[in-house]
N, C-alpha and C positions, 0 to 999 in steps of 0.2 A: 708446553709451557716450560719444561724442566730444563729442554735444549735452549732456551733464550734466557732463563735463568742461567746456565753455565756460562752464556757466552757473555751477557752484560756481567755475570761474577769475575771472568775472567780478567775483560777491559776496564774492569773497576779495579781490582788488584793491580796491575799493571799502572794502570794510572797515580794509584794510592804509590805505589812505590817511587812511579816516578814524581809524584808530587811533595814525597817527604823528603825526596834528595834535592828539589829544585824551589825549594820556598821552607827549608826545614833545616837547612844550611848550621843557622843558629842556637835551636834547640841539641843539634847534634855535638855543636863545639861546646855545650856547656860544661862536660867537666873540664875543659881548657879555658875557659873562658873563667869560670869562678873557682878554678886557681892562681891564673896566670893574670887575671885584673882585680884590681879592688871593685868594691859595690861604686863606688863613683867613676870609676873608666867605665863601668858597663854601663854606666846613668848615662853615660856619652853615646854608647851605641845603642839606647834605648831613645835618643833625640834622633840621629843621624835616620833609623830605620824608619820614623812619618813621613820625614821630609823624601829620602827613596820614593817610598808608595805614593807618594801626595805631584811630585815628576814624573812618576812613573805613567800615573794616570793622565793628567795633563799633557804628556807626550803621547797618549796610545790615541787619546779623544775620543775612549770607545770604539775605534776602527779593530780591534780583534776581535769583538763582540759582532761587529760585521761580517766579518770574513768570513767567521763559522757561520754565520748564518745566510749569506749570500752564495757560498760556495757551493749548496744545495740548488741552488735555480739556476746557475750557470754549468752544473757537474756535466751535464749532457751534452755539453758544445763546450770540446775542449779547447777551441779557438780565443772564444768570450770568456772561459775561465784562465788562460793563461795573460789574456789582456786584464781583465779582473786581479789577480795576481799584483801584478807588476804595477799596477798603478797603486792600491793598495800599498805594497809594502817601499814603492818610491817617497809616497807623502809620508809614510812613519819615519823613516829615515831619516831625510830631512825634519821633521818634525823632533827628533831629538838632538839633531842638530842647532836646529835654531834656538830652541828652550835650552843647551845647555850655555850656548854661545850668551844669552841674553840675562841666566842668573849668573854665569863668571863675573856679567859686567856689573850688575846690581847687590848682587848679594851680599857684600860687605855690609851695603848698607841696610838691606832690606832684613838680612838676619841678624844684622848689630840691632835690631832695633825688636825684633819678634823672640829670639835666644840670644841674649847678653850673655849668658853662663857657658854658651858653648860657642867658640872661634869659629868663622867662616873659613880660614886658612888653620891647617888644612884640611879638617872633620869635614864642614860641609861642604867645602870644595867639590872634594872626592864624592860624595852623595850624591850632591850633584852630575858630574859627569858618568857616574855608574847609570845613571839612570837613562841620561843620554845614548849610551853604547847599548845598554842591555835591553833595548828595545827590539834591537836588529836581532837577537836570539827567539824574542817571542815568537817570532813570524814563522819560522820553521815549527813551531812546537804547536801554533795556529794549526799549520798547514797539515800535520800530523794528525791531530785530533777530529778536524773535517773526514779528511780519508780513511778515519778511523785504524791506523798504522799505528798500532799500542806499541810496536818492536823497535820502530824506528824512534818514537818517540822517545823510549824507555834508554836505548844506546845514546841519542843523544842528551839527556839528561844525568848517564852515569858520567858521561864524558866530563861535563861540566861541573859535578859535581866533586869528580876527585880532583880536579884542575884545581879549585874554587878551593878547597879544604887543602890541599898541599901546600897551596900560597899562603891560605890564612897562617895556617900551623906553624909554617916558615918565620912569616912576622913575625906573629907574637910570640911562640915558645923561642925562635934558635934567635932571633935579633932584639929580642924584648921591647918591640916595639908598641905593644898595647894596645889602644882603641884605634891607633893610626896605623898599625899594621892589619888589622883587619880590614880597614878599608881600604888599606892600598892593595892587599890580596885580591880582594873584589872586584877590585876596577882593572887590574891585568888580565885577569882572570876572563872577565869579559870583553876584552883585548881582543883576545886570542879566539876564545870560543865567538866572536865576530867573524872571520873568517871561514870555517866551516857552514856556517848559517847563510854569508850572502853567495856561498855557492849554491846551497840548496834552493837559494831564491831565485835566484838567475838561472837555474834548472827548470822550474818550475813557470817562467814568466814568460814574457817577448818583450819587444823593444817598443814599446807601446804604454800609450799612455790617456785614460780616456776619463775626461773630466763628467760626463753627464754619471755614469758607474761613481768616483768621488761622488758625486754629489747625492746621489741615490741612496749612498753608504752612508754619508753624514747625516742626511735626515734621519735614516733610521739611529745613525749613534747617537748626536751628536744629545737627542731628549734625554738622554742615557746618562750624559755629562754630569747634571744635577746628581742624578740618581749614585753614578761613580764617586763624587765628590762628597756626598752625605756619608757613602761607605767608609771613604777613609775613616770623615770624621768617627767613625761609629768605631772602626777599628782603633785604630792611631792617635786621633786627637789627644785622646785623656795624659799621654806622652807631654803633646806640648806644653796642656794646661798644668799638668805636674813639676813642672819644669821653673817652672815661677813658683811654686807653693812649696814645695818639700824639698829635703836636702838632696843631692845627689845620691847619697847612699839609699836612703828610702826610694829614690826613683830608678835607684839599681834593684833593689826588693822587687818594686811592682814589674819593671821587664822582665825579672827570672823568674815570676810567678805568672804573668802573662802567656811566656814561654808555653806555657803548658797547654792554655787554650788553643795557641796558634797549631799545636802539633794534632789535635784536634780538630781544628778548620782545615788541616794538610789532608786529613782522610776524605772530610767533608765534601772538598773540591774536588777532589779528587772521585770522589763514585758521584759525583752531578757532573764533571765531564765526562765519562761514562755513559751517565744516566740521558743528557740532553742530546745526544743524535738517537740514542734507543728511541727515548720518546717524541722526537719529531717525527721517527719513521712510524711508530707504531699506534700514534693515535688517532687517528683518521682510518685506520685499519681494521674492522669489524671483527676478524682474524684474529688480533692481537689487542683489542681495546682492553679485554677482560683480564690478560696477565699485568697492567700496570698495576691496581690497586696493590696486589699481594707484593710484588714488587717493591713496591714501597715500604711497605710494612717489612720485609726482611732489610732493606737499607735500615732503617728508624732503628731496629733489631741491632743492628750492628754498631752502631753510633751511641743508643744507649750502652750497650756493652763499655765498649770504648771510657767515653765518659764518667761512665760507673769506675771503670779503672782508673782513670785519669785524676779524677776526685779524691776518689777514698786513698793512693800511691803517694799522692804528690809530695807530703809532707816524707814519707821514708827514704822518699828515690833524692831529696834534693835535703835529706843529713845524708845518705853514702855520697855526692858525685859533689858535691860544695863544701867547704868550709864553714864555720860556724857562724859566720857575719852574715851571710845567706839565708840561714835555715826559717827567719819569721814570715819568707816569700812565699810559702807554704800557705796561708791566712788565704789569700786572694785568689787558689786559683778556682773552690766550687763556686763561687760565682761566676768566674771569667767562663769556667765548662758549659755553666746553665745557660752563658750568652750567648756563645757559640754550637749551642743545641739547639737553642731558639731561630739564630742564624741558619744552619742546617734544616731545619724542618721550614723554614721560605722559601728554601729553592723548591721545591715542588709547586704551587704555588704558584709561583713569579715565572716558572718554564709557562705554565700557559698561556700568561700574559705577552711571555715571547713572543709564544710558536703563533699568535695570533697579530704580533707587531702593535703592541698597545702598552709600548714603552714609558707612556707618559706618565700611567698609575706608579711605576716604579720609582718614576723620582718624585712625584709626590710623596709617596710613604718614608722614601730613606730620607728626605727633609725633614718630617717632622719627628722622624724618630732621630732623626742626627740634632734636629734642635732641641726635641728634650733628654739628648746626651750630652750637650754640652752646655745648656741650661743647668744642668743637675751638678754637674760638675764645678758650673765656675759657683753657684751656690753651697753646695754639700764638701768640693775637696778642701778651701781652707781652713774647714772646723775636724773634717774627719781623716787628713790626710786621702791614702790609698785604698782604703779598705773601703771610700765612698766611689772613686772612680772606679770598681772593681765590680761592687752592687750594682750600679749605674751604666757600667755595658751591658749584665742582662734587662736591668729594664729597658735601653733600647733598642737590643735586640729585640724581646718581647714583642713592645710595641708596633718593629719593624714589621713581623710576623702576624700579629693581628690585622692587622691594615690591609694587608697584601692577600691574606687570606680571605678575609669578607668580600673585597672586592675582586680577588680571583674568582669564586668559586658564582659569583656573577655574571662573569664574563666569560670565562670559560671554564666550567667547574671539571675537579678532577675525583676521579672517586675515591675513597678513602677506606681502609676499614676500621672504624671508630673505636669498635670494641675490644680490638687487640693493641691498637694504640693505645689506649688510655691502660689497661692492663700490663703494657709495657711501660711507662709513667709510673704507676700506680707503687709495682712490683720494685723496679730502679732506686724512686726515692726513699723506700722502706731500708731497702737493702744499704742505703748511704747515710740513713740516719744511724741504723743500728753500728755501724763502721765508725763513721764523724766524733760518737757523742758516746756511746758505751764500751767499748771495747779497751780494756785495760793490757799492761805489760808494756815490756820494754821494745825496742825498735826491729827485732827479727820477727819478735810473736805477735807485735802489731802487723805486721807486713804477712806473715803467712795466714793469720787470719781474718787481714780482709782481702788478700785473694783470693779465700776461699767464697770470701761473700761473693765477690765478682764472679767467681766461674758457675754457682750457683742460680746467678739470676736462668739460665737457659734450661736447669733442671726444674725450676718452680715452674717456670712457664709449661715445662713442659705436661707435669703432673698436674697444671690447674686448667688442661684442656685449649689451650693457646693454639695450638699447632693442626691442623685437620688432619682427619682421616689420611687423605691422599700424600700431605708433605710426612705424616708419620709411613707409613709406606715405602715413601721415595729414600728415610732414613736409614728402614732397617735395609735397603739396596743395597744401599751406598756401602754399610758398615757389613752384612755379608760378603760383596763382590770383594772389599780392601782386606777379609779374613780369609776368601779364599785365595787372593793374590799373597799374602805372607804364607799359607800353606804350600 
């Protein structure tokens, strides 16, 4: 068990890393960003990034949710997987082709009329066509994740990454060009790293093109649609509806306190692509059925950690790296954390519903948890501002995660272990109350001691029996073999 522990640790690491440089972009420019813009430039790129994700989706139509999971039944017949391939990533192509071609033509009007406060020319322009372009990069990063190539993945992610960060930096610090240079960074950026990517593709393909495979692919995504669509809304929406309700500068607040969740969902996704070929291979494996539970339980392990940190930090890490018109973004982000832990703990869950092709519960549940997020929203944000959109993505997280789990564990139940879950809950919010609400002094002695709360949480556990016989074992291994390597 210990060897497949290393090995899913390792491709979760690897993916974590490259997942916080390729969807983390943001959180990294922040102390540029909340020097170099006021709270209402960043309101701007706190509009610009739904509409991204909300194209983004709309152009992928589910089709990389495909891929990874089609490229399993064809891996064996490299013939039908290179036809596979190529037809895939021809209709994504063009598909952000077309959608960017058809919001250039409309979008004047269709965003003069949904964001009045933010210009089609040039903010959503540019959103728009980034979304367009940066689809042809997914497709490699697809292709990667399938073959389970964490190296390849990881090279092309840094690549992108300093690309993508040198342009920004460019803009806005040397040409003071503001929310407009960060999005014209972006869109070269994805330029460029286009080229790299349709090599890979055209490596990978043939000149072939087979519509019954399309079609085969869309049934399975296309139920997905709803399901993708309610996620935005769960993620992003609260952006749009803010956008009408509070000032710019407040809707600069709630994005750099956001921020923090999102760096959070970065790990998240990041060990569930990991986690989801581990576990398509492993659970139908009699061999290997028995290491998922604990499995799990040392993910949850890791994400409360996180969290715990994420929580109790937020408010000291964002007075050093911000200015003081920043500093009340701090308010929102333990809720946005508990949403995106909630979020986290459904992917377990929702893989079973996958790995068995029973897509449909999934968009059932993110509707009604995406309708009562923005039910809650368009009711609770104009009396409460942000502090009500903030509450209101962990409830429908929550909800998301209820749903999904009753009727997961129906259809294809996953095993759990209850006991050390709930003692990791239990231990976590203790540890974040005593942080939150009691802990006096000024912003260094705040800071050193609730780090000490966080590094602590894996000592209690340890000393209240958490951990088994066998993983206690495996511990003191570990920590003699690395005493006898520094001897």
């Amino acid at each position: 068990m210990f060897s497949k522990f290393k090995q899913l640790a390792g491709q979760s690491s690897v993916y974590t890393f490259g997942e916080m440089l390729r969807t983390g972009l943001g959180f990294i420019l922040l102390p540029i960003y909340t020097r170099a813009l006021t709270p209402a430039d960043y309101g701007i790129l706190g509009v610009t990034a739904p509409i991204f994700a909300l194209l983004s989706t709309l152009i992928g139509l589910g089709l990389p949710a495909a891929l990874l999971r089609f490229y399993f039944d064809y891996q064996n017949d490299e013939d039908k997987l290179r036809v596979y391939t190529s037809t895939i990533s021809s209709f994504l192509i063009l598909s952000g082709l077309v959608t960017s071609l058809i919001m250039t033509a409309i979008g004047p009007w269709l965003f003069g009329k949904l964001l009045p406060d933010t210009p089609f020319h040039p903010y959503l322009f540019l959103a728009v066509w980034n979304a367009g372009i940066s689809i042809i990069s997914l497709i490699p990063l697809t292709l990667f994740r399938a073959r389970q190539r964490a190296q390849r993945y990881i090279i092309f992610t840094v690549v992108d990454f300093t690309l993508n960060t040198a342009l920004i930096i460019y803009f806005v610090t040397v040409l003071n060009e503001g929310a407009l240079g960060s999005l014209r960074g972006q869109v070269i950026s994805a330029l460029i790293m286009a080229v790299p990517a349709l090599w890979i593709i055209i490596r990978a393909s043939s000149p072939h093109f087979s519509r019954p495979m399309l079609r085969s692919s869309l049934a399975f995504s296309l139920p997905l649609m709803p399901h993708l669509l309610a996620n935005w809304a769960l993620n992003v929406s609260d952006r749009i509806i803010l956008n009408g309700q509070v000032s710019n500068s407040q809707l600069g607040l709630y994005t750099l306190g956001y921020q923090f969740g999102i760096l959070l969902n970065m790990v998240a996704v990041a060990l569930n692509n990991a986690w989801v070929p581990f576990f398509y291979q492993n659970t139908e494996d009699p061999k290997h059925r028995d290491t998922i539970p604990p499995f799990i339980t040392y993910q949850v392990l890791l994400m409360a950690l996180l969290s715990l940190a994420v929580a109790l930090l937020s408010r000291e890490v964002i007075q050093i790296m911000a200015n003081r018109s920043f500093w009340n973004a701090y308010q929102v982000v333990p809720w946005v954390v508990l949403g995106y832990m909630a979020r986290f703990l459904y992917f377990f869950p929702v893989n079973g519903l996958l790995y068995t092709k029973r897509t449909k519960w999934t968009m059932i549940a993110t509707l009604i948890a995406a309708g009562v997020n923005i039910g809650l929203n368009l009711w609770l944000v104009p009396q409460y501002g942000i502090m009500a959109a903030a509450v209101n993505t962990f409830i429908g997280f929550l909800v998301l995660l209820v749903i999904i789990f009753v009727v997961g564990q129906r259809i294809y139940p996953v095993k759990y272990e209850t006991k050390r879950l709930v003692q990791i809950a239990v231990i976590s919010l203790a540890l974040f109350a005593i942080g939150w609400w009691l802990l006096p002094g000024g912003l260094w002695v705040r800071m050193a001691a609730k780090s000490l709360l966080v590094l602590s949480l894996p000592v209690i556990l340890w000393f209240t029996g958490f951990f088994t016989t066998a993983e206690r074992r495996r511990f003191r291994q570990v920590v003699n073999s690395l005493a006898r390597r520094r001897v």
